[in-house]
N, C-alpha and C positions, 0 to 999 in steps of 0.2 A: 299142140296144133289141132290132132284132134277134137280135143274139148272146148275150143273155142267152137269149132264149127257145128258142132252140136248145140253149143249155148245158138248161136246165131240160129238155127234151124228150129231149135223152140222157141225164140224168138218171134222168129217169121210168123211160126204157128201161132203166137199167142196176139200176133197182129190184127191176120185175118180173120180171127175168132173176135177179136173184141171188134171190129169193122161189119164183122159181120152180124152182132148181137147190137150195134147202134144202126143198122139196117132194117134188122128185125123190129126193133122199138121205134125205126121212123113210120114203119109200114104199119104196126099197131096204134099207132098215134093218129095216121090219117083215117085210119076205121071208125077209131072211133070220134074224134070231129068232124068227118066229113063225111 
């Protein structure tokens, strides 16, 4: 039980890190076009 819930929890983490680093690459992409 535990261990699921920590798989799920890094999970999540590894969600909004990569949502977050195609945010980062949206916002370096309009720098530099626009």
């Amino acid at each position: 039980q535990k261990l699921s819930l920590i798989l799920t929890f890094t999970n999540e983490i590894g969600l909004s890190l990569l949502k977050g680093r195609l945010f980062v690459l949206k916002v370096i992409l309009k720098e530099c076009f626009f």
